[in-house]
ROSE-4610 file (N, C-alpha, C; in Angstrom, 1 decimal, always signed):
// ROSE-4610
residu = [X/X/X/X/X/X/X/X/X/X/X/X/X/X/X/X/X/X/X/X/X/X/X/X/X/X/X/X/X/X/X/X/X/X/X/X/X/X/X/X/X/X/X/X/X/X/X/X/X/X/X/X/X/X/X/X/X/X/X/X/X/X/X/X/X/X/X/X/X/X/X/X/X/X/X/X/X/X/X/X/X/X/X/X/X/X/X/X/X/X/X/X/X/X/X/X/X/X/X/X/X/X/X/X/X/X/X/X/X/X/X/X/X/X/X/X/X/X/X/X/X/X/X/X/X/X/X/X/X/X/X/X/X/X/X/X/X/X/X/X/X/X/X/X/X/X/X/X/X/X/X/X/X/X/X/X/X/X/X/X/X/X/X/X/X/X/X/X/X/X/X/X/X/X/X/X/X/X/X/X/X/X/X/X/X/X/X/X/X/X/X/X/X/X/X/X/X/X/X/X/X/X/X/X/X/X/X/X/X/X/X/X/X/X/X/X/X/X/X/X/X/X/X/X/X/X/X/X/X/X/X/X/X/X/X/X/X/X/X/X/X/X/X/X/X/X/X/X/X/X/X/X/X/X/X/X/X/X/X/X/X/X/X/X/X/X/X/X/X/X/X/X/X/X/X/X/X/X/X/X/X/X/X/X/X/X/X/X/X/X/X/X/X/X/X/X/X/X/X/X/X/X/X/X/X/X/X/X/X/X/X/X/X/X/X/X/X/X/X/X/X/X/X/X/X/X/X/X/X/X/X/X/X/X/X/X/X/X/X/X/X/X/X/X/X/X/X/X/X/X/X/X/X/X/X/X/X/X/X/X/X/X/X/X/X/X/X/X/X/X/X/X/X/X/X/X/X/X/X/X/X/X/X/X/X/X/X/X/X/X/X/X/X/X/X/X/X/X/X/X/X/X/X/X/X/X/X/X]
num = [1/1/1/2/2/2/3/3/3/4/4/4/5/5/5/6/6/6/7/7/7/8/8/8/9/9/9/10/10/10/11/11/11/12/12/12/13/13/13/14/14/14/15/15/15/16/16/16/17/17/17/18/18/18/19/19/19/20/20/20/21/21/21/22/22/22/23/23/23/24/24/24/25/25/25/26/26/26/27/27/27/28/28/28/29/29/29/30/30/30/31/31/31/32/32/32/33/33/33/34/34/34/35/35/35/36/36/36/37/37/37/38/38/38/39/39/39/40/40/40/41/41/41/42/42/42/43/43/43/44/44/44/45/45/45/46/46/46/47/47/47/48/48/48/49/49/49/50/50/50/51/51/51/52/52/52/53/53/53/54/54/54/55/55/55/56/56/56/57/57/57/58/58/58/59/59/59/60/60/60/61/61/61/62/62/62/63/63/63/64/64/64/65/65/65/66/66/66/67/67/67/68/68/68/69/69/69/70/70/70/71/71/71/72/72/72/73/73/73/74/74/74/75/75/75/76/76/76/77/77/77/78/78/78/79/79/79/80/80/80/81/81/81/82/82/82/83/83/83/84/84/84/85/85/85/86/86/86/87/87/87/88/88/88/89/89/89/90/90/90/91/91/91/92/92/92/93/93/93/94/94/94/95/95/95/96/96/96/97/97/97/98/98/98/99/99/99/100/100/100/101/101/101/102/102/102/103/103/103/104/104/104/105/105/105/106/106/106/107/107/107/108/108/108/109/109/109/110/110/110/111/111/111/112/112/112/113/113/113/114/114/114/115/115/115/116/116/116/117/117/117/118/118/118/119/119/119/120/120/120/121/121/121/122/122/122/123/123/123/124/124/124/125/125/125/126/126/126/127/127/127/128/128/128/129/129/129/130/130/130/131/131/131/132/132/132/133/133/133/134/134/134/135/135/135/136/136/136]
x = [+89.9/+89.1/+90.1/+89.5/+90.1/+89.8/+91.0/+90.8/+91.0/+89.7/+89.7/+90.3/+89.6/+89.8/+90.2/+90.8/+91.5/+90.6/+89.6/+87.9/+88.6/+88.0/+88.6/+89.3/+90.6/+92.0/+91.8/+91.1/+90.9/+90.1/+88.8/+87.4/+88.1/+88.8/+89.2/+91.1/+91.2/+92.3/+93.6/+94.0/+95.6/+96.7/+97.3/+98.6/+99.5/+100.2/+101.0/+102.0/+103.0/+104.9/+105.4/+104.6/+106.0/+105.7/+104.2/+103.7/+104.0/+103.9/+104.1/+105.9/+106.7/+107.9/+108.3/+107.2/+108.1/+107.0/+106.3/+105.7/+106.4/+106.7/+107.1/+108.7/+109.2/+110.6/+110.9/+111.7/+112.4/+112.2/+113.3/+113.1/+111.6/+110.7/+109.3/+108.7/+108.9/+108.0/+108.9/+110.6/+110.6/+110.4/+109.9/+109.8/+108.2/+107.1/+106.0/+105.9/+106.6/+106.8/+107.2/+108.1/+109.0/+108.1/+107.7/+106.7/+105.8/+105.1/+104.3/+104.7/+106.3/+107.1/+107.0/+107.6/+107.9/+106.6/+104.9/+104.3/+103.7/+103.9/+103.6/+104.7/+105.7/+106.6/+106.4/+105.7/+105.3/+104.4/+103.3/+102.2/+102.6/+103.9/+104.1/+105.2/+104.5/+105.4/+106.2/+107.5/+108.4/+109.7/+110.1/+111.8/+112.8/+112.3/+113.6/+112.7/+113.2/+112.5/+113.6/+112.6/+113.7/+114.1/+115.8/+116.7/+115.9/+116.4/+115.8/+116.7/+117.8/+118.7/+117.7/+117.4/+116.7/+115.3/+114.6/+113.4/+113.4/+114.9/+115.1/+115.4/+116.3/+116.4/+115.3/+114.0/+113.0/+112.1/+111.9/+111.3/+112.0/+112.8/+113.6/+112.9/+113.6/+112.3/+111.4/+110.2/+109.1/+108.7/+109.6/+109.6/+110.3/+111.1/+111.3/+110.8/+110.0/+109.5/+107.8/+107.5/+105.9/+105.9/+106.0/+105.7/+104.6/+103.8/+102.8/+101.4/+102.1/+101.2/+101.0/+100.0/+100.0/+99.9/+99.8/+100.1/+98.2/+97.5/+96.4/+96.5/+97.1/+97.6/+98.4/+99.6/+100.8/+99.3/+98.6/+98.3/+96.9/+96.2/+95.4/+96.2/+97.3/+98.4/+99.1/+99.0/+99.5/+98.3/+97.0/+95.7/+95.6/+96.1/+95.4/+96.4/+98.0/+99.2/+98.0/+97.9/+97.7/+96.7/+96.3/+94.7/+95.0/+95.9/+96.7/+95.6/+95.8/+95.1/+96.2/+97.3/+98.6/+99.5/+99.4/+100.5/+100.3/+98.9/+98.5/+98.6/+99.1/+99.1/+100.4/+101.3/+102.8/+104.0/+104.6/+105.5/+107.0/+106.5/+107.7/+108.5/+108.3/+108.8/+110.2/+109.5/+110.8/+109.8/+110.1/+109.4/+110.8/+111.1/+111.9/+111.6/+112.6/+112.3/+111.6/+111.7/+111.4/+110.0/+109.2/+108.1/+107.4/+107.7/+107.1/+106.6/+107.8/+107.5/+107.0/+107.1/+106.1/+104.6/+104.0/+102.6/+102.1/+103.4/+103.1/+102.8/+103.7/+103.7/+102.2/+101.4/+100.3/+99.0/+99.4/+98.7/+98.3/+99.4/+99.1/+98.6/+98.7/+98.0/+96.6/+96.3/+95.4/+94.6/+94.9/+94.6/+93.7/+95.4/+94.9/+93.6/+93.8/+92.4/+91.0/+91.2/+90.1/+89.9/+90.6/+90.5/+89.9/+90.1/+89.6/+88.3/+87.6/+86.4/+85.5/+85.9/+85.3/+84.8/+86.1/+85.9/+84.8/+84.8/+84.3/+82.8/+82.4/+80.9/+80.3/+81.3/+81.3/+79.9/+78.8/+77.7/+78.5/+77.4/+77.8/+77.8/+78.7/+78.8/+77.4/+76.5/+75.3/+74.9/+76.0/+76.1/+76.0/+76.4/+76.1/+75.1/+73.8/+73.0/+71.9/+71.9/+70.5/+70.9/+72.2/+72.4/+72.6/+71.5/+71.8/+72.1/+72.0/+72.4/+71.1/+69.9/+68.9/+68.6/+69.2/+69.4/+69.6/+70.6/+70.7/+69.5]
y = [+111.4/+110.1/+109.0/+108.4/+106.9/+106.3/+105.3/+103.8/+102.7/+102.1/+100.7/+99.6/+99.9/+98.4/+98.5/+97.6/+97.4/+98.4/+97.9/+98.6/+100.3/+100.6/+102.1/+102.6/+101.9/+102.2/+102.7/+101.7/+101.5/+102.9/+102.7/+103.4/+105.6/+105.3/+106.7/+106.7/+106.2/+107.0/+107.8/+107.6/+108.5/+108.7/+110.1/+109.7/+108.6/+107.8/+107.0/+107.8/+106.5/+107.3/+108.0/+107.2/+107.8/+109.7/+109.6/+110.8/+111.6/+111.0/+112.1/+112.5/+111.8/+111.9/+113.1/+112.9/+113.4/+115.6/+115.6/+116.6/+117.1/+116.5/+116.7/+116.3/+115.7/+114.8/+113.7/+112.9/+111.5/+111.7/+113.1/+112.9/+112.7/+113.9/+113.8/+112.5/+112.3/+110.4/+109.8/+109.6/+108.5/+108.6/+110.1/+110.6/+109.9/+110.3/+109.0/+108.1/+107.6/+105.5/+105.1/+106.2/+105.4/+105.8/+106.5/+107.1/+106.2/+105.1/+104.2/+103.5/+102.8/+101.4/+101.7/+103.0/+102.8/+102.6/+103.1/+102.9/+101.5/+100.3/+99.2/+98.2/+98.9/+98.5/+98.6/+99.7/+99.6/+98.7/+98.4/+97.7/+96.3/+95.6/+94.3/+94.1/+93.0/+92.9/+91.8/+91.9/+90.8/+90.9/+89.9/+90.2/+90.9/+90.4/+90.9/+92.0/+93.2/+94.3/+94.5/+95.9/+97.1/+98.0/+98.0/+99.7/+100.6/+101.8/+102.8/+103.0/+102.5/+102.6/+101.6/+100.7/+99.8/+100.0/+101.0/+101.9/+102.6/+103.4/+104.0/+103.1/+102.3/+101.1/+100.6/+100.3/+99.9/+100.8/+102.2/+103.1/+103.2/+103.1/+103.4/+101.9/+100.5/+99.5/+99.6/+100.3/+100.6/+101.0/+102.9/+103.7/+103.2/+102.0/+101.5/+100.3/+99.5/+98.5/+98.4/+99.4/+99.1/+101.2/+101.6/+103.2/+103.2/+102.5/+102.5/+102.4/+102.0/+102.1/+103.4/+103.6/+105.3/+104.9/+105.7/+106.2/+105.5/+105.7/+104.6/+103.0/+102.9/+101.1/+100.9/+101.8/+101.2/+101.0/+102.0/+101.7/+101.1/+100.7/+99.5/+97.8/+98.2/+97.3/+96.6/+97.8/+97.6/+97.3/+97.7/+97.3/+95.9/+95.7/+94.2/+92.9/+93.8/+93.0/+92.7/+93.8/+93.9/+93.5/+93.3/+91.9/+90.7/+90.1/+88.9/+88.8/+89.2/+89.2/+89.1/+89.1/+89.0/+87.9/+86.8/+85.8/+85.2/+84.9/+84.3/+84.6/+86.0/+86.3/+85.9/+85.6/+84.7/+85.7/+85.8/+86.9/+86.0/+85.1/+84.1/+84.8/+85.7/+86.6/+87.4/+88.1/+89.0/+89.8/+91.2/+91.8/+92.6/+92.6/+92.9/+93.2/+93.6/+94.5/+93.2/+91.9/+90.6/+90.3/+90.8/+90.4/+91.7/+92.9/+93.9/+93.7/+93.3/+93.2/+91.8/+90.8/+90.2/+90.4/+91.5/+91.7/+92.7/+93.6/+94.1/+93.3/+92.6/+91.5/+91.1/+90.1/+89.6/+90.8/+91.8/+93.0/+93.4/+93.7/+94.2/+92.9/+91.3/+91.2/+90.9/+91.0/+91.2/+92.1/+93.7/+94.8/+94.5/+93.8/+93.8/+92.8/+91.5/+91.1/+91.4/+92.3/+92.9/+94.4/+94.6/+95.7/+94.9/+93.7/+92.8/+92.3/+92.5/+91.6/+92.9/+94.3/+95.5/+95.9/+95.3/+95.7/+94.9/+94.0/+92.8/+92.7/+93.4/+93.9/+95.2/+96.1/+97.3/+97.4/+98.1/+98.3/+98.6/+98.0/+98.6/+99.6/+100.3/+102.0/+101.8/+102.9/+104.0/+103.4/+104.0/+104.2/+102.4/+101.6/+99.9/+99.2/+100.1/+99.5/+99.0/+99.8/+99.5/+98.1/+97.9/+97.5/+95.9/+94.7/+93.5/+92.6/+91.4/+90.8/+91.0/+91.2/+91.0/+92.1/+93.6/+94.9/+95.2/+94.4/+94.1/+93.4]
z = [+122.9/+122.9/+123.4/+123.9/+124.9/+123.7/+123.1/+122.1/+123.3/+122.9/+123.9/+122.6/+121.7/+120.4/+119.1/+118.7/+117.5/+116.4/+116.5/+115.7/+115.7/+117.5/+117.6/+116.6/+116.6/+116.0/+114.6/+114.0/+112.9/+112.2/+113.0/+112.6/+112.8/+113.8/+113.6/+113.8/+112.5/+112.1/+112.6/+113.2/+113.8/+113.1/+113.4/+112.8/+112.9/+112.1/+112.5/+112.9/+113.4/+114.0/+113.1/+111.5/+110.5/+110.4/+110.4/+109.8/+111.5/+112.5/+114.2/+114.0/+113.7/+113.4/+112.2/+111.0/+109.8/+110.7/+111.4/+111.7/+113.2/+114.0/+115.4/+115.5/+114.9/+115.2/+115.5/+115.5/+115.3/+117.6/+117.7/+119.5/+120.4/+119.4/+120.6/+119.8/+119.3/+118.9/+119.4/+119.7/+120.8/+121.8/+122.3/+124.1/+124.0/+123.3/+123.7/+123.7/+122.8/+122.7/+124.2/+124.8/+125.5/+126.8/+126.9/+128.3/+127.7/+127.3/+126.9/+127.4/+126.7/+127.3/+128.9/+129.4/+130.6/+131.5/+131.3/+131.7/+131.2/+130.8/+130.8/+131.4/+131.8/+132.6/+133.9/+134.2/+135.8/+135.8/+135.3/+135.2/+135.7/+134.9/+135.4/+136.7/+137.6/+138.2/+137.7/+137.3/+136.6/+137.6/+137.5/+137.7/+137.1/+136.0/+135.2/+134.1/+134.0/+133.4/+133.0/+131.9/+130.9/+132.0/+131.6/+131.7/+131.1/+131.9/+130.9/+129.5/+129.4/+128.4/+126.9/+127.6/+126.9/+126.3/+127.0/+126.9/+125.1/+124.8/+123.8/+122.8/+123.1/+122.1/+121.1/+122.3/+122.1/+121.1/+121.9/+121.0/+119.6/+119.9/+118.2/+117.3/+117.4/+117.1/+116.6/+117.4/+117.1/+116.2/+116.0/+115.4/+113.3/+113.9/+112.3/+111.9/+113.0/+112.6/+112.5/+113.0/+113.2/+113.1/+112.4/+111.9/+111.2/+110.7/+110.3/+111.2/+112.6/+113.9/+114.3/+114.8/+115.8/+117.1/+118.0/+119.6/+120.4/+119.1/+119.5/+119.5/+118.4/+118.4/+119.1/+119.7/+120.7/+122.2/+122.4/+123.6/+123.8/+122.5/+122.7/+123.1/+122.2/+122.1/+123.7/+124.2/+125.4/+126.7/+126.5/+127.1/+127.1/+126.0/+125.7/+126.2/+126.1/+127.0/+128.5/+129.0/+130.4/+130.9/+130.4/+130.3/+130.1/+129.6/+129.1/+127.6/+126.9/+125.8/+124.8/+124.9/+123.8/+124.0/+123.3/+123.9/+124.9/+124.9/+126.1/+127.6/+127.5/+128.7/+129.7/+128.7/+129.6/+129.5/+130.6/+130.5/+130.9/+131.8/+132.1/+132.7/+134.2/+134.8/+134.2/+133.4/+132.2/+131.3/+131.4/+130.5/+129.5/+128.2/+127.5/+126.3/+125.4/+123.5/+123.0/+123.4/+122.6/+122.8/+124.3/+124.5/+123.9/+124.2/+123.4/+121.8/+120.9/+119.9/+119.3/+120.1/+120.1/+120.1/+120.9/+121.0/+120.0/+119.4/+118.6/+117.2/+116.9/+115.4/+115.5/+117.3/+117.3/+117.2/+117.5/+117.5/+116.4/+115.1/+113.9/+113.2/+113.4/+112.4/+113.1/+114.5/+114.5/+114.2/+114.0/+113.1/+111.7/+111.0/+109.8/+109.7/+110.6/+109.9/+110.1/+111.6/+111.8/+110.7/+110.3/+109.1/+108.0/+107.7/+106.1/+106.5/+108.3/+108.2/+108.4/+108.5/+108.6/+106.9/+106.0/+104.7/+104.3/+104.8/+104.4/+104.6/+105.7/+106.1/+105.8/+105.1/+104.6/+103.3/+103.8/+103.2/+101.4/+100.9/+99.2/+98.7/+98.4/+97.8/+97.0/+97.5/+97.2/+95.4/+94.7/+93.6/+92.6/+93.3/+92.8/+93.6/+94.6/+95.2/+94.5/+93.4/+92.8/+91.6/+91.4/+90.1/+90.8/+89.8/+90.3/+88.7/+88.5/+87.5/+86.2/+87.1/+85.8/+85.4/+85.9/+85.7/+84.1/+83.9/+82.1/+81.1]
């Protein structure tokens, strides 16, 4: 399944990094972060771009700062860079670990509050539908 949106992410569940890491390894979870980075690095034309040295750096980052993300949030995450939907869409001809995790920080809390307005419209468990105040 293709995740287009934050919703997606949310509504079906993925493993995060911590749990692709603690099942696959610390190396094949930075080999997809970083085949992520490097494919949103082609995407922009900047001047000044990531090494590939810098690529690993990054995944590592990721992998301890945002592990609670999965392989669906990094690349809705990165959909929504490439749309200019993160940061207003300003790259300031430089793409680097600072602008990445910048979209990530605006990314997760855009997650979470789209996760509190999902809660928040979340029909009433079955079991307290019938029960109102003059029930007593």
């Amino acid at each position: 399944m293709k995740y287009s949106s934050i919703k997606d992410c949310i509504e079906h569940q993925r493993p995060s990094f911590a749990e692709i890491s603690k099942k696959n390894g610390i190396g094949n979870t930075r080999t997809i972060i970083s085949i992520a980075i490097i494919d949103v690095c082609k995407f922009f034309n900047v001047g000044k771009s990531i090494g590939q040295d810098m690529v690993l750096e990054i995944a590592d980052l990721i992998m301890e700062s945002y592990s609670h993300l999965s392989m669906a949030d990094l690349s809705v995450c990165f959909k929504m860079a490439k749309t200019g939907k993160l940061t207003d869409g300003k790259l300031y001809d430089r793409l680097d670990g600072n602008i990445i995790c910048l979209w990530l920080n605006e990314y997760d809390l855009l997650k979470r509050e789209k996760r509190a307005q999902l809660e928040r419209n979340k029909p009433m468990d079955p079991l307290y539908q019938d029960y109102n105040d003059n029930a007593a």
